[in-house]
DOMARTI-39156 format. One record per residue (C-alpha): chain; y, x, z. Coordinates in steps of 0.5 Angstrom, whole numbers, plus 2048, in hexadecimal, padded with zeros to 3 digits. Layout:
! residues N
("A" (Y X Z))
...
END
This chain:
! residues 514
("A" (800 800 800))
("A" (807 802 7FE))
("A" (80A 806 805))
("A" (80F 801 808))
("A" (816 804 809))
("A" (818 808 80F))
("A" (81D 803 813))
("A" (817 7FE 812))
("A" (812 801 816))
("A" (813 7FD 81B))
("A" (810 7F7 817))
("A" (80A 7FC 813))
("A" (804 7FA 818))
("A" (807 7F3 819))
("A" (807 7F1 810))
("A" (802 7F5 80E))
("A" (7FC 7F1 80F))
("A" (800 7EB 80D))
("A" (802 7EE 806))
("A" (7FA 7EF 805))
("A" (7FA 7E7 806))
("A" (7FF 7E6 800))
("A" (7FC 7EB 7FC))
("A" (802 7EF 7FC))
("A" (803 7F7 7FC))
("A" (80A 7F8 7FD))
("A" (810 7F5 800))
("A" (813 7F4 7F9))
("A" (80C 7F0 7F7))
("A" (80E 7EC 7FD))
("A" (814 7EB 7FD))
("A" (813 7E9 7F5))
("A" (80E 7E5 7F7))
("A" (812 7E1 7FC))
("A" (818 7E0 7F7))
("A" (812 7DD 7F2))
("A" (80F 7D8 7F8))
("A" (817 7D6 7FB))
("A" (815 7DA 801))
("A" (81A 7DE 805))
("A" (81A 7E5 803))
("A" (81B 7E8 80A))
("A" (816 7ED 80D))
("A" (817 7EA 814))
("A" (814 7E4 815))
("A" (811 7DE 819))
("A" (80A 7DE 81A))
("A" (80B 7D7 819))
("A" (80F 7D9 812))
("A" (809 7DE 810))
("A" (804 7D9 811))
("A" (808 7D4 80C))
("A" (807 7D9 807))
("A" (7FF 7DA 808))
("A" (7FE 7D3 808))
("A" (801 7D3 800))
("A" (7FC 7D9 7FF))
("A" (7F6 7D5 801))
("A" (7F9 7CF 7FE))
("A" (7F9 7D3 7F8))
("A" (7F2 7D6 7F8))
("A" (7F0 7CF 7F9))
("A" (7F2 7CC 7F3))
("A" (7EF 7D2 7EE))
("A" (7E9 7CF 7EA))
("A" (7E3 7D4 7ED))
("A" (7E0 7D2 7E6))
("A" (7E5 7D6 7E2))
("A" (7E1 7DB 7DE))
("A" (7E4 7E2 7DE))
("A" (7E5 7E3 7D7))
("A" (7EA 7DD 7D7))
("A" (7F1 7E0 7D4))
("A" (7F6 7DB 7D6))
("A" (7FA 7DF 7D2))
("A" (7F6 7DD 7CB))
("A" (7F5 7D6 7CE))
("A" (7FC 7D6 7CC))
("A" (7FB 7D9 7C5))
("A" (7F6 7D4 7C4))
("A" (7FA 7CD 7C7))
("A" (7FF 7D0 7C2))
("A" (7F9 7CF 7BD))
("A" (7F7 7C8 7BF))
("A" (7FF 7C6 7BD))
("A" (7FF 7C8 7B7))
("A" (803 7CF 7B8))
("A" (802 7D6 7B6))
("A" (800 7D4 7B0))
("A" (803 7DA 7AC))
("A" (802 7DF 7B3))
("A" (7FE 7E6 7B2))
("A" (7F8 7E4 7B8))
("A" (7F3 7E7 7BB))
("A" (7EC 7E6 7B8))
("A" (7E9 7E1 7BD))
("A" (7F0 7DC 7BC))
("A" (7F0 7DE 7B5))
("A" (7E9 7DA 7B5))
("A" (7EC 7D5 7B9))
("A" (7F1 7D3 7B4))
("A" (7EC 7D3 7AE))
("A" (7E8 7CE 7B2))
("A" (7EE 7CA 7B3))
("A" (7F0 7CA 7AC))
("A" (7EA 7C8 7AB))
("A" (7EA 7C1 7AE))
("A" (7F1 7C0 7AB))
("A" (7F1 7B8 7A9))
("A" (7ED 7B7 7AF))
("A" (7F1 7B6 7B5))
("A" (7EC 7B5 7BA))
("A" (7E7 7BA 7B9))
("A" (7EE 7BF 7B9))
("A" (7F0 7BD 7C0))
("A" (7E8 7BC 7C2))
("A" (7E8 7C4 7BF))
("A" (7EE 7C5 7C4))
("A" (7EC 7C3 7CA))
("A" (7E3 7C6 7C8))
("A" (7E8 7CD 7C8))
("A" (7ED 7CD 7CD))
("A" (7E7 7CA 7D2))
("A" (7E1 7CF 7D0))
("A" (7E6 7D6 7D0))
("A" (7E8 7D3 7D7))
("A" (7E1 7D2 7D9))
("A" (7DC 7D6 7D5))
("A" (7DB 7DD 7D0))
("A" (7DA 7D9 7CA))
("A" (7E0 7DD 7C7))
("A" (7DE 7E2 7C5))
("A" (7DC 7E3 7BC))
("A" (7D4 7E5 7BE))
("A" (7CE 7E3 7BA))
("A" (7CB 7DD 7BC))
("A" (7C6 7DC 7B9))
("A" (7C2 7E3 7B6))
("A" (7BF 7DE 7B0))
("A" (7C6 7DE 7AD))
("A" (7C9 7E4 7AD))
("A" (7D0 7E7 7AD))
("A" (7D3 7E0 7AA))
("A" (7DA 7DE 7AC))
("A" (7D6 7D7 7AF))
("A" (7D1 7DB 7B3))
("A" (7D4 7DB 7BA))
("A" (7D5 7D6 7BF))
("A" (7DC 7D6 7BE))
("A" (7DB 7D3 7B7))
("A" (7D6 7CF 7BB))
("A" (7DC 7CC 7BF))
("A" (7DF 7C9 7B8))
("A" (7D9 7C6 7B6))
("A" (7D8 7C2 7BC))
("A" (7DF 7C0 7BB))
("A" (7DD 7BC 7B6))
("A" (7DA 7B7 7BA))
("A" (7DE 7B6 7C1))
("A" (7DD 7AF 7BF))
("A" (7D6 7AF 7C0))
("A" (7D7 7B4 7C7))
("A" (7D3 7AF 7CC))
("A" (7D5 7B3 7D2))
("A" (7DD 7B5 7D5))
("A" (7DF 7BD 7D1))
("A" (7E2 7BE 7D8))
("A" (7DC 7BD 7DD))
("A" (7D8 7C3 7DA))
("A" (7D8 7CA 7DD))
("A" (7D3 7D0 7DA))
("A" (7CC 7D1 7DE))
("A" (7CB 7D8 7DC))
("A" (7D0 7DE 7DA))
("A" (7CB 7DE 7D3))
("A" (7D0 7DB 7CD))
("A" (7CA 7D9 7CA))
("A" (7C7 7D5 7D0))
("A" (7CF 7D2 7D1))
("A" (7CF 7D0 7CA))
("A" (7C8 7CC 7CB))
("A" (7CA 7C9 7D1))
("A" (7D1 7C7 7CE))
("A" (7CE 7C4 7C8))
("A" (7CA 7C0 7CC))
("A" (7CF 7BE 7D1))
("A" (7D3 7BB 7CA))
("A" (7CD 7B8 7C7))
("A" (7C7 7B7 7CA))
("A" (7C4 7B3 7CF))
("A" (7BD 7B6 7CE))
("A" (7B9 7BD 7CD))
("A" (7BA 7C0 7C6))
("A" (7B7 7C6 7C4))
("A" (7BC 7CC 7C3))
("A" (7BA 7CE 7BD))
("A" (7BE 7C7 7BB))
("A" (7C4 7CB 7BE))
("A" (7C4 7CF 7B6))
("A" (7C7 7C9 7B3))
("A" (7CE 7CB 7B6))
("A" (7CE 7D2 7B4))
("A" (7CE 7D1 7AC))
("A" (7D6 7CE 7AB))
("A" (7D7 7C7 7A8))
("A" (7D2 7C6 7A2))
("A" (7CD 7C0 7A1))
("A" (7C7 7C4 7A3))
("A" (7CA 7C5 7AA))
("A" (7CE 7BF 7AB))
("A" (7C7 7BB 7AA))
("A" (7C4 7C0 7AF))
("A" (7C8 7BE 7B4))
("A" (7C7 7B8 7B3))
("A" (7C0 7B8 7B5))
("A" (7C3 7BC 7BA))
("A" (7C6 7B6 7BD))
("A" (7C2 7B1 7BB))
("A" (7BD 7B4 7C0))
("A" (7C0 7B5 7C5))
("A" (7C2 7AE 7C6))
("A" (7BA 7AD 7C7))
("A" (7B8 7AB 7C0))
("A" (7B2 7AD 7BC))
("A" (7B2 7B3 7B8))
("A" (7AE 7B0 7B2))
("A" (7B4 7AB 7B0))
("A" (7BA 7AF 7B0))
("A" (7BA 7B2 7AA))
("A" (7B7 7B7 7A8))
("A" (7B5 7B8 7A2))
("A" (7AF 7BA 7A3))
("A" (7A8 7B5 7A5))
("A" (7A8 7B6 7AD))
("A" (7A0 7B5 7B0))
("A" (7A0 7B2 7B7))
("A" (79C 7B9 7B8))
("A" (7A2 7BC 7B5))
("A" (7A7 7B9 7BA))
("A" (7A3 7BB 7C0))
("A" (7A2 7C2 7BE))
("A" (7AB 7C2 7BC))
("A" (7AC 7BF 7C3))
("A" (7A8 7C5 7C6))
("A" (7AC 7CB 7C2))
("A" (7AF 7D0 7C7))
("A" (7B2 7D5 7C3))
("A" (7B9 7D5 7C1))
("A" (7BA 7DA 7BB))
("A" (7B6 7D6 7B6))
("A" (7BA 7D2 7B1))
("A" (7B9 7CA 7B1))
("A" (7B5 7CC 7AA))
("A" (7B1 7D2 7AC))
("A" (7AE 7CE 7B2))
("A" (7AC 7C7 7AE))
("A" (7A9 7CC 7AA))
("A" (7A5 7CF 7AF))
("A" (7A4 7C8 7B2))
("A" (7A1 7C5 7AC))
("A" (79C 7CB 7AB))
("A" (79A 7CC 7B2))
("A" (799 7C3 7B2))
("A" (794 7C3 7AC))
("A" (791 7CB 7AF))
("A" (792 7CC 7B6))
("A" (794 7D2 7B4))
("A" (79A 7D4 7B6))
("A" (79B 7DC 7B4))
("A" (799 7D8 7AD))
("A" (79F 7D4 7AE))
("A" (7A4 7D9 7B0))
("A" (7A1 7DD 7AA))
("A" (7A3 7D7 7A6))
("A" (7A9 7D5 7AA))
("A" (7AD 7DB 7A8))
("A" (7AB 7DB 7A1))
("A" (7AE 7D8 79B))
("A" (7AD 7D1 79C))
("A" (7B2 7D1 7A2))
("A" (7B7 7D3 79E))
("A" (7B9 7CC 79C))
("A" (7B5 7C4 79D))
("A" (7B4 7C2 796))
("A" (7AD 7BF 792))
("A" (7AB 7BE 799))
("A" (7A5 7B9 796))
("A" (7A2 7BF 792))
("A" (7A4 7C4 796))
("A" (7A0 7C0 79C))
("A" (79A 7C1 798))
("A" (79A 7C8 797))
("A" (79B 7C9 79E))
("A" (795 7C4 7A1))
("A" (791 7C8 79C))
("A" (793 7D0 79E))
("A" (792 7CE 7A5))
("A" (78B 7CB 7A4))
("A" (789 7D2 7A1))
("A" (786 7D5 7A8))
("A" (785 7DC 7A5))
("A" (78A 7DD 7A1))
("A" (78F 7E3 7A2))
("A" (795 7E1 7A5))
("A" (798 7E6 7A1))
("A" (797 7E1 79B))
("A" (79B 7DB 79D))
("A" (7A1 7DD 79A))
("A" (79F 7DF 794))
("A" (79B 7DA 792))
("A" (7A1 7D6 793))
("A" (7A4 7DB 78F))
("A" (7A0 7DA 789))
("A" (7A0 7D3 78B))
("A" (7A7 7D2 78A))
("A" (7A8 7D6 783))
("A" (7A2 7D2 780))
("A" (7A6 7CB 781))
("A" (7AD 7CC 782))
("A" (7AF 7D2 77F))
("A" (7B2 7D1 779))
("A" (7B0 7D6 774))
("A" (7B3 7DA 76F))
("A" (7B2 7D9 768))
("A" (7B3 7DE 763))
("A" (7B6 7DD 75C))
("A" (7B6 7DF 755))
("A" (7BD 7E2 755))
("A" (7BB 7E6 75C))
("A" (7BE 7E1 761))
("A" (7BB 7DE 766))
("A" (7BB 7D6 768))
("A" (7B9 7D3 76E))
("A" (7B3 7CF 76F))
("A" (7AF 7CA 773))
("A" (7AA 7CD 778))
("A" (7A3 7D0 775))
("A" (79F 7CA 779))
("A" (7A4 7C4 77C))
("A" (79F 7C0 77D))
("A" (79B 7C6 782))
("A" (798 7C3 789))
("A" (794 7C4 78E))
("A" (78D 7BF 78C))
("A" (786 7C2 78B))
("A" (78A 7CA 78C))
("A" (785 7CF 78D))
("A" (788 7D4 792))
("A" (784 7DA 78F))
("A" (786 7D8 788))
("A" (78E 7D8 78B))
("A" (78D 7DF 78E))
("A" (78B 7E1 787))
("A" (790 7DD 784))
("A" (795 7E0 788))
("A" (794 7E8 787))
("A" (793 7E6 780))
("A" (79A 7E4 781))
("A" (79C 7EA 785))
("A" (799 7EF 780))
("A" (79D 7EB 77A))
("A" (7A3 7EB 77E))
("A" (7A2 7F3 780))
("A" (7A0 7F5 779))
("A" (7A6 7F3 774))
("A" (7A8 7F9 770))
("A" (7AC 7F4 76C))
("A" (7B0 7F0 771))
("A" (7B7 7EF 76F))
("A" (7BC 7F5 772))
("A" (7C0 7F2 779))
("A" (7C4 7F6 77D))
("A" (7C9 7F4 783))
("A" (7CE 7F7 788))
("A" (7CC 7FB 78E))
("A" (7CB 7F6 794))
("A" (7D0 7FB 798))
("A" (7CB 7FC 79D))
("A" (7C9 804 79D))
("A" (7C3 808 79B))
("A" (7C0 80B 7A1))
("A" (7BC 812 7A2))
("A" (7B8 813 7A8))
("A" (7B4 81B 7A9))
("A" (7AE 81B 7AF))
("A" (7A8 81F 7B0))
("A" (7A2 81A 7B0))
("A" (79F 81C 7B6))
("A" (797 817 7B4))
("A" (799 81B 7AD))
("A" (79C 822 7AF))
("A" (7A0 821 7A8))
("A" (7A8 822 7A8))
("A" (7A8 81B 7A5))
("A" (7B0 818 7A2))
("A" (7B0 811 7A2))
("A" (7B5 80E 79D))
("A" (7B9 806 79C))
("A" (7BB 807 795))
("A" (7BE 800 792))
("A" (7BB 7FD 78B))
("A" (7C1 7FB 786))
("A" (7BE 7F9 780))
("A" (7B8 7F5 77D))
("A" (7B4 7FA 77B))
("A" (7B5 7FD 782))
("A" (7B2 7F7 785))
("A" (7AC 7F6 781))
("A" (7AA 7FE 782))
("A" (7AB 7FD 789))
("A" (7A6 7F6 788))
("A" (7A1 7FB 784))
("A" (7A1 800 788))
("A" (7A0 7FC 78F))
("A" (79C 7F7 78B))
("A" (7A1 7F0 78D))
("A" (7A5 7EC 78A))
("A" (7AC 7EE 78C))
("A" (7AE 7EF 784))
("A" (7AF 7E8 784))
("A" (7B5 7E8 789))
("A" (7B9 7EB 785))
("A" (7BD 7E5 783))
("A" (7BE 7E5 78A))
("A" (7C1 7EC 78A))
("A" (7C5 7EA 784))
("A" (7C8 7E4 788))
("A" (7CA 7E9 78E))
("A" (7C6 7E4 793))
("A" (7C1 7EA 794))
("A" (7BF 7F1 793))
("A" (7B9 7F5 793))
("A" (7B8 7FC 796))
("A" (7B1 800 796))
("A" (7B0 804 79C))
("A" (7AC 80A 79B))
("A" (7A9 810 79D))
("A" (7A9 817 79B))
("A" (7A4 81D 79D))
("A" (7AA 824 79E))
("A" (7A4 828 79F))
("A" (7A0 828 798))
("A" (7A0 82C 793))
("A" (7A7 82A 78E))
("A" (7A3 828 789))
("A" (79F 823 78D))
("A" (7A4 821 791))
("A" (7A5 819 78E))
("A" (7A8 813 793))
("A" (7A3 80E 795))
("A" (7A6 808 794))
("A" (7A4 805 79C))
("A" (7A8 7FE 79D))
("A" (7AC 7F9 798))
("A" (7B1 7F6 79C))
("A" (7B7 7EF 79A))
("A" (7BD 7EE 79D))
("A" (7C1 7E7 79D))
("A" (7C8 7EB 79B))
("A" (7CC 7E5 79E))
("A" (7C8 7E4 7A5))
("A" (7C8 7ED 7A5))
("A" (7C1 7EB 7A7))
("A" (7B9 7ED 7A5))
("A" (7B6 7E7 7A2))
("A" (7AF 7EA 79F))
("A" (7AC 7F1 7A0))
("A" (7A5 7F2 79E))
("A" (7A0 7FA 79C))
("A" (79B 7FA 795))
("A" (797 7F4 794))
("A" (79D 7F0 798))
("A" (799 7F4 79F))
("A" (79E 7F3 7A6))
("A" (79E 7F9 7AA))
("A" (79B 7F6 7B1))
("A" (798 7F0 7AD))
("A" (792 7EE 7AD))
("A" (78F 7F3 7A6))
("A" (78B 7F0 7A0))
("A" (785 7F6 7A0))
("A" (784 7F6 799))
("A" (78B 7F7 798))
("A" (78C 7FD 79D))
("A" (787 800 79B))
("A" (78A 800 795))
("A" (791 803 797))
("A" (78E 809 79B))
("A" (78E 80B 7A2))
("A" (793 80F 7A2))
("A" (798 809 79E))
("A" (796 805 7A5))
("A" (797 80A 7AA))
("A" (79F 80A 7A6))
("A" (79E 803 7A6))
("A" (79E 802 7AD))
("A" (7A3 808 7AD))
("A" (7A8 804 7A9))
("A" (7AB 7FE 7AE))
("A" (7AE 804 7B2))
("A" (7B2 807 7AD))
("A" (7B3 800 7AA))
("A" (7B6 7FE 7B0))
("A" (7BB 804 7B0))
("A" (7BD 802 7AA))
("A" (7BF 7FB 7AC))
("A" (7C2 7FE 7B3))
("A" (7C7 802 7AF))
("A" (7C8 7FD 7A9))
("A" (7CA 7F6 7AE))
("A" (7C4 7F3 7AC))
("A" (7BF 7EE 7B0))
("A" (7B9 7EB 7AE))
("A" (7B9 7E4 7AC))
END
């Protein structure tokens, strides 16, 4: 504490502890604090007078909100009630009320969700730690609507639904993902809804996510789940198993996926197989798409590593438009090699052998037409560690692929089909990259770079979506023995190695799994 003036001594022992009662350091303190309060500024005072002034600090500390969370602001509580009245529209902001502004341009034309906006913001900054620009959810990525934040504004859109008062909620927990939950429920549900239906908030304002939250609502509110919309035939065993899904990372799609598999199989490692493969992307043709999945699941002893390829093929055989080609050296687009293909009286062995067909087509055409598209703007990467299982120096590289050609020689060589994504890469919605590994150690001339590892990224969610060794082996799956005896034991022991490096890769790039 400040050391009081020597003609005040006398009075030093006797103030002391009442200025530690008032949270004050020194005589200027206090005597700012008394003008602040309407009280006396004078030292010397009645025990009477010093009481009157404690009284005022407990009363104060009284009316403090114990709730308050400690990254409350109120200095950006302001900025943002300014935003809420429609100011600072030309300003230079932070990034998190640059955010706040945009979400409230947004809702121009519609007052209500404008206020309801205002009054989720001012409460959940006071309360909560859901300001913060993090990724929500790991499905989506580094999009801007991907964080509770932007999860705020969606449920904006439905205060007029809200069943429960804004002002009554308080966070059970310090984590932002459980405080989100516990909000959204608060707002929207009278009964339990499974987490993963949380993702429907996390993906902006687009009819997909506007109907996912309104199965959201439509659950909470205590009705069946088989009519709220979906565009998909829910069982009742389909319904049941929904209900009963824990986890949260998952998109809507991926877990109705992996629900619809494990209802018809009871396997439910196959149902992830198939829930975070292509059939999750969208809901579309589910009556077909319904066939071919009650046909995967009833094959017992099939590789699960299949699934999505199956599904591949499936798909280029009955939807893909074809390309035609004409005299003059053009080529027109075309009805899909097979519209009226089903799943009746199918043989899956004859599937299989249709589809490495397929593959060995796709991955042998020396004559497809030149594509080439612009570097993702991820980097390569280089990797050099002695193989202690090997006692090699070996140099793992990730190089990007960015023509046509390149892809089908990457497909021919891991025999796959990665030579049919290149529309994809030429759209900008994915990339391919080859993990591969090179023995330091041999001799230059037998020095060749083993290709280990195909991996796609969704260049919008900066997320790896597919990545999969020869023969469409995985590195911990469950391998197909006459294909690993083809690859050699030394290309599975790099197999296995591969994900570490991979997963270097994708630290230093930003990248996650989706």
């Amino acid at each position: 504490m400040t050391t009081l003036l020597m003609d005040q001594t006398d009075l030093v022992e006797d103030i002391q502890e009442h200025f530690q009662t008032l949270n004050v350091d020194s005589i200027v303190a206090y005597k700012l604090w008394c003008y602040r309060h309407g009280f006396s500024k004078d030292l010397d005072k009645t025990p009477e007078q010093r009481q009157a002034e404690i009284d005022l600090i407990e009363s104060q500390e009284q009316q403090r909100d114990p709730d308050i969370s400690k990254y409350h602001n109120p200095r950006r509580a302001e900025y943002m009630a300014r935003i809420f009245k429609g100011e600072l529209q030309n300003d230079t902001l932070s990034d998190v009320l640059f955010r706040i502004r945009a979400m409230y341009n947004q809702l121009d034309g519609d007052p209500g969700a404008q206020q309801a906006l205002g009054r989720l913001i001012l409460h959940v900054d006071k309360y909560g730690d859901l300001m913060r620009p993090a990724q929500a959810s790991k499905s989506y990525g580094s999009i801007t609507a991907n964080t509770h934040l932007a999860g705020l504004g969606q449920l904006a859109r439905h205060q007029k639904d809200w069943i429960r008062p804004l002002e009554d909620w308080r966070p059970e927990s310090g984590k932002p993902r459980e405080q989100f939950h516990t909000l959204v429920r608060h707002l929207l549900a009278k009964y339990n809804v499974p987490a993963f239906f949380n993702n429907a908030f996390f993906q902006g304002s687009t009819p997909e996510s506007h109907a996912q939250q309104e199965w959201f609502k439509h659950i909470g509110m205590g009705q069946n789940i088989r009519t709220a919309g979906i565009p998909m035939r829910i069982t009742k065993r389909m319904a049941h198993l929904i209900l009963q899904e824990r986890g949260h990372r998952p998109t809507i799609y991926q877990t109705l996926r992996k629900v619809q598999f494990e209802a018809f199989s009871g396997d439910r490692r196959g149902g992830w197989t198939i829930g975070r493969g292509p059939l999750s992307e969208r809901l579309e043709n589910e009556d077909f798409w319904e066939t071919v999945v009650q046909f995967l699941a009833n094959q017992t002893f099939l590789e699960r590593s299949y699934i999505n390829p199956i599904i591949d093929y499936i798909r280029n055989q009955k939807f893909t438009p074809q390309r035609i080609p004409q005299p003059d050296e053009t080529e027109i687009e075309g009805p899909p090699l097979h519209p009226n293909f089903c799943m009746k009286g199918r043989s899956i062995n004859k599937l299989i052998r249709q589809v490495d067909t397929w593959h060995e087509e796709l991955t042998g055409l020396e004559d497809v037409a030149f594509e080439s598209w612009n570097p993702s703007g991820f980097r390569e990467y280089e990797h050099t560690v002695l193989d202690p299982e090997l006692k090699r120096n070996v140099q793992w590289t990730v190089h990007e692929m960015l023509t046509s050609q390149q892809l089908h020689a990457e497909g021919r060589i891991m025999h796959h089909c990665v030579g049919s994504y290149a529309k994809r890469c030429v759209a900008g919605e994915q990339c391919i990259w080859s993990l591969r590994a090179l023995d330091l150690d041999a001799a230059e001339e037998n020095q060749i770079q083993e290709h280990v590892l195909t991996i796609a990224v969704n260049t919008k969610k900066k997320a790896v979506v597919q990545h999969a060794g020869k023969y469409n082996l995985k590195p911990f799956g469950k391998k197909h023995l006459a294909k690993e005896r083809q690859t050699g034991n030394i290309y599975v022991h790099l197999l296995r190695q591969a994900p570490t490096y991979m997963r270097m890769w994708m630290d230093r790039e930003g990248l996650s799994f989706a």
